[in-house]
C-alpha positions as CSV (number, residue, x, y, z in Angstrom):
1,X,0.0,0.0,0.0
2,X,1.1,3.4,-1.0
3,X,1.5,5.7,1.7
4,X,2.1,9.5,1.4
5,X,4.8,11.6,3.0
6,X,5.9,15.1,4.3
7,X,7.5,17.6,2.0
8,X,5.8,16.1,-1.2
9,X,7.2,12.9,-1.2
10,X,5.5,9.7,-0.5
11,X,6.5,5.7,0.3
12,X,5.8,3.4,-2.5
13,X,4.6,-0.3,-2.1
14,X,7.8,-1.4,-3.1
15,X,9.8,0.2,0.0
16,X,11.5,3.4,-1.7
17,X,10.6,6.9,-1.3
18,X,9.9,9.0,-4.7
19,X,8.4,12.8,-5.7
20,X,4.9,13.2,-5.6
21,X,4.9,13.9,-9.1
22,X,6.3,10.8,-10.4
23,X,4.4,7.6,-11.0
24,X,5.0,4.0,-9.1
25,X,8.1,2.3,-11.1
26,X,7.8,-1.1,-12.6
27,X,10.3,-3.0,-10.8
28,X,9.8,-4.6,-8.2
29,X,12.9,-5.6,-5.3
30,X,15.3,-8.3,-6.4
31,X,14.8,-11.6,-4.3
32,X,16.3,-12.5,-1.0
33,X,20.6,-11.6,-2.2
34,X,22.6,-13.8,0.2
35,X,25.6,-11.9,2.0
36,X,28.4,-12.9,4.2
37,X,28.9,-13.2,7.9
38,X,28.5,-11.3,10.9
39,X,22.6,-5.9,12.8
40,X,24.6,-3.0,12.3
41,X,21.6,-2.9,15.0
42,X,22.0,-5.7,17.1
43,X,25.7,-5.1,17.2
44,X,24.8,-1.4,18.0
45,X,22.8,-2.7,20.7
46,X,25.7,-5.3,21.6
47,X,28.2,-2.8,21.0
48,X,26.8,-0.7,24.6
49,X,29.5,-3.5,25.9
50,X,32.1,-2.2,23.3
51,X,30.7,-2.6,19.6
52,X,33.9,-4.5,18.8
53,X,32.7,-7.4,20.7
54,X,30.1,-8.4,18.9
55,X,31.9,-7.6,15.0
56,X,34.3,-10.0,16.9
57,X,31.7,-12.9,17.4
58,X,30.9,-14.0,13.9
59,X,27.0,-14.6,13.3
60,X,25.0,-17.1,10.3
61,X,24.3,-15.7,6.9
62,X,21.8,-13.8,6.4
63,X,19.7,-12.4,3.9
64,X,17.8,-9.5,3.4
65,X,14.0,-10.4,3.8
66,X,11.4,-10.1,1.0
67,X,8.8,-7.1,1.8
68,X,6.2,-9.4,1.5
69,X,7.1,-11.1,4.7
70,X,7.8,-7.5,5.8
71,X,4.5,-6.3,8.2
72,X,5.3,-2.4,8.6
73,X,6.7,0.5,6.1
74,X,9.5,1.1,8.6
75,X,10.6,-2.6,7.8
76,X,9.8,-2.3,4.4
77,X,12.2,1.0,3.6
78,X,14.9,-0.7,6.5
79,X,15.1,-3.9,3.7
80,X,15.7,-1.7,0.7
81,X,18.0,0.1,2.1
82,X,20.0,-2.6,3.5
83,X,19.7,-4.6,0.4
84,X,21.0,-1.1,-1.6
85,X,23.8,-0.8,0.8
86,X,25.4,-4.4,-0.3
87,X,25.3,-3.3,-3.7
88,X,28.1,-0.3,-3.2
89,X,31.0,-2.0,-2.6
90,X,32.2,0.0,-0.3
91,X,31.7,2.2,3.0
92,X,33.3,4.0,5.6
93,X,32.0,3.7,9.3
94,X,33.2,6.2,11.9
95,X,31.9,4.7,15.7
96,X,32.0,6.5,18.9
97,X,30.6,4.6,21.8
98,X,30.6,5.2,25.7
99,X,29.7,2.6,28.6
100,X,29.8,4.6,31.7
101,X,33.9,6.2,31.8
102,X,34.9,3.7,28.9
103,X,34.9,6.0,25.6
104,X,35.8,3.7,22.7
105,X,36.2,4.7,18.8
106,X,36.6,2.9,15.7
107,X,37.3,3.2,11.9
108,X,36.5,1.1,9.6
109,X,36.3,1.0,5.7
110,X,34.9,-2.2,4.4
111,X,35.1,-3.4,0.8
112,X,33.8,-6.5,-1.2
113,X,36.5,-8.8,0.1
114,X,38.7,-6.6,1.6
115,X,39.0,-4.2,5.3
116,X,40.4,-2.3,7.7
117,X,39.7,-1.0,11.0
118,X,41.4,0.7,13.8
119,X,39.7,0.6,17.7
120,X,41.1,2.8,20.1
121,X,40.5,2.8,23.6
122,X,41.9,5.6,25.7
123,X,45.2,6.4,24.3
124,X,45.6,2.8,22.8
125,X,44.9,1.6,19.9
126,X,44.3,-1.7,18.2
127,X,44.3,-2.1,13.7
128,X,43.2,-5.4,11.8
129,X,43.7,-5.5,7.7
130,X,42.2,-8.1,6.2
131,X,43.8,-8.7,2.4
132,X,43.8,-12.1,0.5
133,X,42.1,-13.8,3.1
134,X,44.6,-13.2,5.7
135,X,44.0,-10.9,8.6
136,X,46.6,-9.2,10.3
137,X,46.7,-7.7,13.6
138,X,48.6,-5.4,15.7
139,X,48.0,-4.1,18.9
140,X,49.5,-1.5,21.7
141,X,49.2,-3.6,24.6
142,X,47.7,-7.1,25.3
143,X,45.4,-5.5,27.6
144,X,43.6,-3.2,24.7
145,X,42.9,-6.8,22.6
146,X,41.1,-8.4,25.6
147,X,39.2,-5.5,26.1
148,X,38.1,-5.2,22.5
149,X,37.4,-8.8,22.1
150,X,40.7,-9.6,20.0
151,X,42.4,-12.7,20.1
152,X,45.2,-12.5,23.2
153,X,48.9,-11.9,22.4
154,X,51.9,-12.3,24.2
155,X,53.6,-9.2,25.7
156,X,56.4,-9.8,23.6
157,X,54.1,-9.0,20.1
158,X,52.5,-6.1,21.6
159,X,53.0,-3.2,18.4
160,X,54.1,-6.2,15.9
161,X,52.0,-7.2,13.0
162,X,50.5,-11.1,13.6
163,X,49.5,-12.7,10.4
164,X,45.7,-15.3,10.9
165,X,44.7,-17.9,8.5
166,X,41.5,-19.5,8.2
167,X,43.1,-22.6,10.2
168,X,44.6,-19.9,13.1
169,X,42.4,-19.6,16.1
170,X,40.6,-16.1,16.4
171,X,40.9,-16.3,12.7
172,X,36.5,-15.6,12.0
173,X,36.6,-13.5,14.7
174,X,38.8,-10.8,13.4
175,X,37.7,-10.7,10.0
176,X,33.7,-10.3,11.0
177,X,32.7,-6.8,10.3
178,X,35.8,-5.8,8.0
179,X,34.2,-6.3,4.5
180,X,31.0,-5.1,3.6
181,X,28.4,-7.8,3.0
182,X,29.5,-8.8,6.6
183,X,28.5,-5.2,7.6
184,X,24.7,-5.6,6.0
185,X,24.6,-8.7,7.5
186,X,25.2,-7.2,11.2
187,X,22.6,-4.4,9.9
188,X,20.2,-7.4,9.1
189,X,20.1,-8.9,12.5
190,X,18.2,-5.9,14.3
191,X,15.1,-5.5,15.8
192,X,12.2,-6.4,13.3
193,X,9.7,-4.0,14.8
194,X,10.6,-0.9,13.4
195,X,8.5,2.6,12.7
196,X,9.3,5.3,10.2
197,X,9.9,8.7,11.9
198,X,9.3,12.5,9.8
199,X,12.2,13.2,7.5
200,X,14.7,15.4,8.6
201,X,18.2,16.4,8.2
202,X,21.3,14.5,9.3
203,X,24.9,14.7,8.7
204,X,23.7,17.5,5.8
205,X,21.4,14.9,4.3
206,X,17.2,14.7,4.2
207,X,16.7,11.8,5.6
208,X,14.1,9.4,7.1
209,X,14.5,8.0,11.0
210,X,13.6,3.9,11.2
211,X,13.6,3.9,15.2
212,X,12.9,0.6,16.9
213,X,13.7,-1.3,20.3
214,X,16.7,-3.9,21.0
215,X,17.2,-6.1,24.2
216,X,20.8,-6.9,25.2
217,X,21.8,-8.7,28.0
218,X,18.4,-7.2,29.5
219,X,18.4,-3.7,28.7
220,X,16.4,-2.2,26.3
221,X,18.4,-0.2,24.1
222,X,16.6,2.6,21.7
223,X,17.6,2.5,18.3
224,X,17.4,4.8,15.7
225,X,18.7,4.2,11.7
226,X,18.4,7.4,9.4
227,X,19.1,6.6,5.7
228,X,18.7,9.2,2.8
229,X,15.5,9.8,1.4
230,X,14.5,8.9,-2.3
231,X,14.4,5.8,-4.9
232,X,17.8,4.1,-3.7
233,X,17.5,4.5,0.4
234,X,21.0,3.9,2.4
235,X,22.2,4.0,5.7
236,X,23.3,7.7,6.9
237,X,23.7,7.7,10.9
238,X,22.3,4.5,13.4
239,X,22.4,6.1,17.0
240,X,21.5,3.6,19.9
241,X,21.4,4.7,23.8
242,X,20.4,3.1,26.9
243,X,21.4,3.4,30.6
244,X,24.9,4.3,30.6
245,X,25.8,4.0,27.3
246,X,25.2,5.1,24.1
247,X,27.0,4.9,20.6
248,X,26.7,6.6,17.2
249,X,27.8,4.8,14.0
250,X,28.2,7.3,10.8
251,X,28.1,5.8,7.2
252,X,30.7,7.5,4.5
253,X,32.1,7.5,1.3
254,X,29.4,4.7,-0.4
255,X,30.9,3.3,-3.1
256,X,34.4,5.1,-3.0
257,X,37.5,2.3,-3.1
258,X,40.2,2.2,-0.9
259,X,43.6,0.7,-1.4
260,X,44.5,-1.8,1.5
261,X,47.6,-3.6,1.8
262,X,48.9,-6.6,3.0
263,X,51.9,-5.2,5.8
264,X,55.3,-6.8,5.6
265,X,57.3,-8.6,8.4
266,X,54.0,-10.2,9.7
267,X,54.5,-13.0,12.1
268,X,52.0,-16.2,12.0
269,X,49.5,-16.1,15.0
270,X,50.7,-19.4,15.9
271,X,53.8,-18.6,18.0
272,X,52.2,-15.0,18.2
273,X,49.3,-15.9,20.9
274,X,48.6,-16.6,24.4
């Protein structure tokens, strides 16, 4: 069911937002597209423990859910827009999160099969590459890898590069969240009832609020997801809060490559860990 809008837009059947003027297009959303590992939601909702924990803790498949299955327009606009996000290629996330004293902030640009992220924690930080289906590590202390839900190293690697392979332990941990159909994916696994807020403006863009509720280790945490307003709907700014904590997650630079490389000298995690 079409339903109309502020500002003289309105929210077509088929989940996207168009001008007044214009007519309902033809096509119809592409059937469930199956993406990798690892909801930028949930994990918001996780991440009021440190968001790197749960990109850490790899999750099943998903796939984004057909809007006939969907009940609400909030749900309906959340799948497009998800689903339109997977088809960039790449992304930028900036993450600022606090639990009490604990601030915590992290980088991360993800490509198809490709990533990189850096998670900083006071005045340490932490960076993981993940090129040709290695991931490499490095930390500043042994101390900042437990607390972001890293593998453990020895004191004697702290600030070296550790190499994982698939066969490594820690391996799936480090490399959920770093490309971006693992990012969907986490965006996938939030809360299912969602409601569409008014459009407004954030980070210099119109766009439309999808707020909803999320339970983590019993605390309800509010959620809201903007994403940009009009025919191809993505993800602009997710803000989550609850007692204590709250985080902000800001989405860059869709579809603009960046060059990642593999970094010399690395030392396999096998005589590199705890």
């Amino acid at each position: 069911m079409d339903r109309a809008g502020n500002n003289g837009m309105w929210l077509a059947s088929d989940g996207r937002w168009y001008p007044a003027a214009a007519t309902s297009p033809g096509r119809a959303m592409p059937g469930s597209r199956t993406v990798i590992t690892g909801g930028l939601v949930a994990a918001i909702a996780a991440g009021l423990v440190g968001i790197a924990l749960i990109w850490r803790t790899p999750t099943p498949a998903a796939s984004v859910p057909s809007p006939a299955l969907i009940a609400s327009p909030g749900q309906i606009l959340f799948a497009h827009a998800t689903h339109d996000a997977a088809l960039q290629g790449w992304v930028h996330l900036a993450v600022s999160s606090t639990v009490g004293t604990t601030a915590t902030v992290e980088a991360v640009d993800a490509g198809p099969t490709v990533g990189q992220q850096t998670i900083t924690i006071g005045t340490q930080t932490a960076t993981l590459l993940y090129v040709g289906k290695v991931a490499y590590l490095r930390a500043e202390s042994a101390t900042l890898a437990q607390a972001a839900g890293l593998p453990t190293i020895t004191a004697a690697d702290v600030g070296k590069w550790i190499s994982y392979t698939p066969a490594d332990r820690g391996y799936s941990s480090l490399i959920t969240g770093l490309t971006l159909p693992s990012l969907v994916t986490q965006i996938l696994n939030g809360p299912r009832d969602l409601t569409l807020g008014s459009p407004t403006t954030v980070d210099g863009q119109l766009v439309v609020p999808i707020t909803g509720e999320a339970r983590y280790a019993g605390k309800l945490v509010n959620v809201t997801l903007d994403v940009t307003r009009g025919s191809d709907p993505l993800p602009v700014e997710i803000n989550a809060v609850s007692r204590g904590a709250n985080e902000t997650s800001i989405f860059s630079n869709w579809g603009k490559p960046v060059t990642i490389t593999a970094p010399s000298g690395a030392q396999p995690a096998e005589g590199a860990t705890g």
